[in-house]
N, C-alpha and C positions, 0 to 999 in steps of 0.2 A: 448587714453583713452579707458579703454574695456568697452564692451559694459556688458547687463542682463548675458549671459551665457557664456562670456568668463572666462575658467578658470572654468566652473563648464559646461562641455556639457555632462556629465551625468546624468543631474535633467530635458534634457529636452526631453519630450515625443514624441516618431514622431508619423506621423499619418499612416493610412493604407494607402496611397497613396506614403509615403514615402517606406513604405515595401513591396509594391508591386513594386517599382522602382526599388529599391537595388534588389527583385528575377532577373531582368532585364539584371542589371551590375555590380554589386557585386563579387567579388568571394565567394563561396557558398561550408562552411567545413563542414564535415560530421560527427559526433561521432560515434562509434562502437555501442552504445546503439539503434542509427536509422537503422543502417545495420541489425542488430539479432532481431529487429520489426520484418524484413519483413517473419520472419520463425514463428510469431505469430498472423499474420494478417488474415483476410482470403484471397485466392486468389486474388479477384478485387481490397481490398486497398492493395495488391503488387504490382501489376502488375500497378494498377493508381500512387502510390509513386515512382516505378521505369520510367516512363515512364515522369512524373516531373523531375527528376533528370535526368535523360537523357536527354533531354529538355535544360537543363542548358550547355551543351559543357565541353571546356576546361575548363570554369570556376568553375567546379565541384574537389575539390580538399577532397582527405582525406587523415590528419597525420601520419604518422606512427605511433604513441601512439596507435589510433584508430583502423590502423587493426590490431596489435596486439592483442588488447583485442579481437576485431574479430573471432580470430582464437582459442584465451585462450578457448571462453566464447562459442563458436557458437554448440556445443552437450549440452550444458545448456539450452540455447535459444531450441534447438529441442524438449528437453525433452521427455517425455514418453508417445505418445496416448496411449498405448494399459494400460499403470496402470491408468491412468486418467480414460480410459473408464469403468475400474473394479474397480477402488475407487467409481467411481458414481455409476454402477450396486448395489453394496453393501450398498453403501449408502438410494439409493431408495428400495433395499429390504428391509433393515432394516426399512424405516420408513413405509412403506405398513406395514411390521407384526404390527409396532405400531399403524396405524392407525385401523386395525382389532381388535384390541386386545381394543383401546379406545370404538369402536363403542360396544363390546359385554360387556363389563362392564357399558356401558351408556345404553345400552338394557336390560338389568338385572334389573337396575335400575330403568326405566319408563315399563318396562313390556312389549316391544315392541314385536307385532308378531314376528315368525319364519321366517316368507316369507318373510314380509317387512325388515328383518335385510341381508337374503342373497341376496336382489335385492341392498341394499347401499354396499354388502362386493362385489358383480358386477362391482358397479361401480366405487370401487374403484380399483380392479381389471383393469379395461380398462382404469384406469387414469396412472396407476403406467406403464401399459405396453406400453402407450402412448410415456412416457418419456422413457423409456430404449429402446425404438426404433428411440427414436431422440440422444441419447448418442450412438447408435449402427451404425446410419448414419451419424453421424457428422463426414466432413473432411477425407473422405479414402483417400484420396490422399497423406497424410501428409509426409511430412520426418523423416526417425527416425533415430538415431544415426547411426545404421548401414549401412545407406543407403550409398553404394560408394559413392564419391566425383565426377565422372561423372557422376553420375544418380541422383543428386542433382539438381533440378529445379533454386533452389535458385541462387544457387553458377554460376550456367550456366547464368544468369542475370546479376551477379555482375562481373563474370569475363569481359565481355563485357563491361559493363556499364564504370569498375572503368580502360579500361586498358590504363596506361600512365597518370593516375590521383591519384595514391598513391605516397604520398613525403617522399623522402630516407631521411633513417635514417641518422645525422649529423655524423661527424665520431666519434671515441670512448671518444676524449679528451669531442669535445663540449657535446654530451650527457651527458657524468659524471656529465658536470660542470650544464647542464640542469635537471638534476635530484637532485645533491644540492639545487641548487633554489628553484626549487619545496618543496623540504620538509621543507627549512628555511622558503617557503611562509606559506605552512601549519602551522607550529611552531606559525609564525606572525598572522593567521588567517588573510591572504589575498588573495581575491578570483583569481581565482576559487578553489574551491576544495577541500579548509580548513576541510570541516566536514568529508573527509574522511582517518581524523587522525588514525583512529580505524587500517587502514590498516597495518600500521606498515612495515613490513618484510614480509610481504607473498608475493610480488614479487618482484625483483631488484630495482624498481623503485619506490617500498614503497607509500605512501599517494600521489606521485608527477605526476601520470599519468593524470586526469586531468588538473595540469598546461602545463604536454606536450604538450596534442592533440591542448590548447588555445595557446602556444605561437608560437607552430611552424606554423597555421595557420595563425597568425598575423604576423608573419615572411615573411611567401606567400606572404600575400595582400601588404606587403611595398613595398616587390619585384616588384609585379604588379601595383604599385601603385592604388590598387581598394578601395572600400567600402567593410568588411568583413561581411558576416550572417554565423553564427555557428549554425548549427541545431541539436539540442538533446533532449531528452528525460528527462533529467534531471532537476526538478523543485525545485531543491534544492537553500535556499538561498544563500548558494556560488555560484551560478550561477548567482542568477535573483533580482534584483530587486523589491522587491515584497509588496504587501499593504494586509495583509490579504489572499483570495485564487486568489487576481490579480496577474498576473503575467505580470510586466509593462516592461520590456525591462533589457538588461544586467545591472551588477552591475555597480554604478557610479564610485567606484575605475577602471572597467576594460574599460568602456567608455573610460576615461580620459586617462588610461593607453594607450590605444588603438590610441586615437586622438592624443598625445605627439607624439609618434612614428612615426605614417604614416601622421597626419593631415586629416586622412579619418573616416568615421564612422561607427561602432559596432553594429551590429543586432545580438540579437538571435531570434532563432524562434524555433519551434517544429514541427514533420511531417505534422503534421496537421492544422498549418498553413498551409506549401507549398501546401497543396490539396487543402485548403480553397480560396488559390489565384494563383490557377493554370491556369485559364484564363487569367494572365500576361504573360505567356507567350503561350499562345495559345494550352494549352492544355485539354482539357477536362476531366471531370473523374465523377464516380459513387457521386451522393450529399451524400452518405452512405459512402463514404472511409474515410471519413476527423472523421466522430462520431466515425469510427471502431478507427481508428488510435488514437484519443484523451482519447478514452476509458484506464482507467488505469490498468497498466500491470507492478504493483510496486513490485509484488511479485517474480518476476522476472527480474528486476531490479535492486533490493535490494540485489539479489543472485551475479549479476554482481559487483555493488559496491565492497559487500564484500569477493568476490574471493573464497569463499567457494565453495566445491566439490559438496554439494547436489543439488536435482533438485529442486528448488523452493525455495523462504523462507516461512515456515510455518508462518502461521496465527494463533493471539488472538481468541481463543472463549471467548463465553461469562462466561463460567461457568468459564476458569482459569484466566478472568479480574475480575468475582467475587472475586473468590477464590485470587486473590490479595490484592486486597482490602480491603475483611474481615482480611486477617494477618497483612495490614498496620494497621487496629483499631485494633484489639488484640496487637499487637505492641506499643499501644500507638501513630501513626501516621494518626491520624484520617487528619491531617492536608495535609501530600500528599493525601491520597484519596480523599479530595474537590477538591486539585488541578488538580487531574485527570477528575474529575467528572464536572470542573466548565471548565478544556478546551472540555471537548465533548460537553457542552454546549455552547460554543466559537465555534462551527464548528474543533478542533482540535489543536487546536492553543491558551496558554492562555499570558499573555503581564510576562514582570518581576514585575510590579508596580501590576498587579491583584496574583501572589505569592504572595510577600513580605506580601500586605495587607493580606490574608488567613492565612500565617505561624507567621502573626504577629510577623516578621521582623523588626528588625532598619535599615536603609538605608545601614547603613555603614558594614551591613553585606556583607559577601562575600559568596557565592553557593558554595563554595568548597563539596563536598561530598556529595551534595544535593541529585543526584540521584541513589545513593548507597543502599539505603534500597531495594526499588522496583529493583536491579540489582540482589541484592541479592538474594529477592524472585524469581524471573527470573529465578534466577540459579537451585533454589530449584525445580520450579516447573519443570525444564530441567529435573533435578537428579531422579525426581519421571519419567520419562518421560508421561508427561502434556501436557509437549511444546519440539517442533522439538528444535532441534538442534539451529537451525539457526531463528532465530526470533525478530521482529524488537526493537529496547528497547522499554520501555512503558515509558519513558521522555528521550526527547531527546533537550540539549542544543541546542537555537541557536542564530546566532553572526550573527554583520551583518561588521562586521571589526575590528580589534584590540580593547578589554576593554571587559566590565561585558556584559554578553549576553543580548540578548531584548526580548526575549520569550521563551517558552514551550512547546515543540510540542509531540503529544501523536499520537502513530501509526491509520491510518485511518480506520482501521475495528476496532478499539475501537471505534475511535469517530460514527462511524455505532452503536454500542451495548450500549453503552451511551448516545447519543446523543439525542437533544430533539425529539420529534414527533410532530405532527402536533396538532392543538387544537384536544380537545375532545368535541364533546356536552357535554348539562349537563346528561344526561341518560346515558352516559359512564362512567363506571368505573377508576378512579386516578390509578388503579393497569393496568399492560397488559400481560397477559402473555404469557411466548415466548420459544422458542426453543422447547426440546426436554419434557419439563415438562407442555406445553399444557395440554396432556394427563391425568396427575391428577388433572392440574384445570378442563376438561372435568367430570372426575370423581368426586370429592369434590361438583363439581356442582350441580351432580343429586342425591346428597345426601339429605336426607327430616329430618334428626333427628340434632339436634342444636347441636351433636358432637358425634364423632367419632374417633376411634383407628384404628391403621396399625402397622406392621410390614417395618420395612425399604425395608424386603425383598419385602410383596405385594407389596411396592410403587414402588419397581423395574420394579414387574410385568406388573404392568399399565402401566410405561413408556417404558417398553422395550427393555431399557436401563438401564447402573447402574446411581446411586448417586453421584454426583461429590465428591468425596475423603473429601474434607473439613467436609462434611455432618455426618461422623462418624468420623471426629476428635475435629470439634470446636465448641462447642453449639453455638456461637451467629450464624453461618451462619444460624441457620433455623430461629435464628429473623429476620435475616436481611432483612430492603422491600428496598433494594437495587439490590440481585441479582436475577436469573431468579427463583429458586426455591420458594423464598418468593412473588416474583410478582404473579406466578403462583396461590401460595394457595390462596394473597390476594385477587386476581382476582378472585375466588370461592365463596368468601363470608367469607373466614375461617381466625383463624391466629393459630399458631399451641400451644399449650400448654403442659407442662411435656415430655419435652423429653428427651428422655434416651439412653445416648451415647451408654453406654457398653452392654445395654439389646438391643437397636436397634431398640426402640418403637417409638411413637409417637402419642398423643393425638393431633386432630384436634379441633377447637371449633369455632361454630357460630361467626361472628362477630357483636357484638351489633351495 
């Protein structure tokens, strides 16, 4: 007779005592995504994560799937200090001229001494230079792509570490036949690895790289008869398990899959577990390695996922998550823009049952095409270039095993720029305004007459910057108290009136 969780040992939870066991006696696989960490970490969580893993012996085993990617991905992982360090210079120039340029139009305004205005433009002076000497001493030591392969710190760590712990590659019949799999599991959306459909053909092994690096490790552990932990970076629901942003242990298809085979059990974990219980096996390490290490690093990951050439994957601002938005309601889809709007308000994540209810769905409808519009505009805002290249979708299906998906997930620097904030007192304004149009709620502020006219161009002035493109294409973006530039004015006191696309005006007015 079985017993509660025969037959179902996927649903059941282990404890941190069981996962510090399995660090123990486990065989312990590595994913390529944990190895190209360590070129992004700083120094001490390297050197504490390699020194865990070292820690572990024979029992340290990485796929060949894994170093492959390794070696695909690992001048991606480097990436570029010296344009990072000139994208931040530029970036902090430019907002220093704005913040001078705010303070002498808010000076104009209340009439502020001479003196008192150059000892605030001081100090903003010693603030701005503050930072660009902390972006100018950050990390000299780094690797850059050019750096030889023997003058490579990293590499000189792993060669050591991994040698006679990478597992050959099957020979040509079984791979083939293990790369079919893979992509029929993707097909079936059976994890791991399903979401990364998108892949296609961009490399031999297509969407199936993920089921490689999972089954040829569980291959290992049958061999050894152990307990397996998969350690990766990857919090993807094909991987995990998941209740919201918990992340409870592997999938219960790959549990069971797992248990059937060996009769052993299935751990995942991420680097930052192993720092967090590195005292299992007698290691010590900085209490700072494990937060560096947990710290998300998806923009760079996402880069891996999806095999593309560029360094990074660009990021949503907030002005082209506006500027989406407003073309979903000029479109007539006011209904994706709640759904976007109501998962940031989810933490990033909205259910299929809170959809359906929004888009005022029948059950028995099907998402076919669901995420098409916002794909589209994606594309557009690429064509204008808005958005890099490479950028994460702004709805992304997801499944947690063959049939109709169970949620909605919206890229995390959205749910950043939509998302809720914290209470207000009541003395605080319903408006906030944010980014780069401070400046003219600054402005609009120290204004004394119950309304006022500009020129799009003076509004330039004040900010510094230009007008997000929507702003002289779609009248409703200046109603909108949706994005940053409506927050902005509302947050003044103002809301705008008469404006005039083609003349490029704009009347502001008191708000009663």
């Amino acid at each position: 007779m079985a017993g509660l969780f025969d037959g179902f040992e996927g649903y059941r939870v282990v404890t941190t005592a069981e996962k510090r066991q399995a660090l123990t006696a486990a065989l312990v696989a590595v994913d390529a995504n944990v190895l190209l960490n360590l070129y992004r970490y700083n120094p001490r969580t390297t050197n504490d994560l390699v020194a865990v893993l070292d820690k572990l012996g024979d029992r340290l085993v990485v796929p060949h799937q894994a170093i492959l990617e390794f070696h695909r991905n690992r001048l991606k992982a480097i990436g570029n200090p010296e344009q990072a360090n000139n994208d931040a210079r530029t970036a902090l120039d430019k907002s220093q001229q704005a913040a001078l340029r705010a303070l002498d139009s808010w000076s104009k305004q209340v009439a502020l001494d001479e003196s008192q205005l150059q000892h605030l433009h001081a100090d903003v002076g010693q603030i701005f230079d503050k930072l660009r000497a902390a972006v100018d001493g950050a990390a000299p030591d780094r690797v850059h792509p050019s750096t030889p392969t023997d003058e490579d710190p990293v590499l000189h760590r792993l060669t050591d570490l991994l040698d006679g712990k990478v597992l050959s590659r099957p020979d040509d019949a079984r791979w083939s036949a293990l790369i079919d799999e893979g992509k029929q599991r993707v097909a079936d959306l059976v994890p791991p690895g399903y979401l990364d459909a998108e892949k296609g053909d961009q490399n031999p092994e297509g969407a199936a790289g993920d089921f490689l690096v999972y089954t040829q490790a569980c291959e290992e552990a049958k061999t050894r008869q152990l307990d397996l932990v998969i350690v990766t970076n990857d919090e993807k629901e094909d991987w995990w398990w998941r209740r919201g942003g918990d992340l409870i242990g592997p999938r219960q298809e790959m549990t069971r899959e797992f248990f059937d085979l060996t009769g052993h059990r299935l751990f995942l974990m991420r680097p930052s577990d192993l720092l967090d219980h590195s005292d299992a096996l007698n290691v010590q390490v900085n209490p700072n390695s494990a937060k560096d290490a947990g710290t998300s690093r998806s923009d760079i990951d996402d880069v891996i996922d999806a095999g593309v050439d560029d360094v990074g994957v660009g990021e949503w601002t907030a002005e082209t998550v506006d500027d989406l938005l407003d073309r979903l309601r000029v479109e007539s889809r006011r209904d994706l823009a709640e759904v976007i709007l109501e998962a940031a308000r989810q933490g990033g994540t909205i259910s299929r049952d809170a959809v359906y209810a929004i888009c005022g769905y029948s059950n028995d409808r099907l998402l076919v095409g669901f995420t098409r519009p916002t794909a589209r505009i994606t594309a557009s805002l690429q064509a204008e270039q808005r958005l890099p290249e490479a950028v994460t979708p702004m709805l992304t299906a997801l499944y947690r095993g063959p049939g109709r998906l169970y949620a909605v997930r919206i890229p995390p620097e959205v749910t950043e720029i939509l998302g809720p904030r914290s209470p207000r007192s009541d003395t605080e304004s319903e408006f906030e305004p944010a980014g780069k149009y401070r400046p003219l709620a600054d402005y609009l502020s120290a204004v004394r007459a119950d309304s006022t006219s500009m020129t799009f161009a003076e509004i330039e002035d004040i900010l510094g910057d230009a007008l997000a493109p929507s702003a002289r294409k779609h009248l409703p973006y200046w109603y909108s108290s949706q994005n940053s530039l409506g927050k902005a004015i509302a947050a003044a006191g103002f809301r705008p009136r008469g404006v005039r696309i083609e003349a490029e005006t704009v009347d502001f007015h008191r708000r009663g």
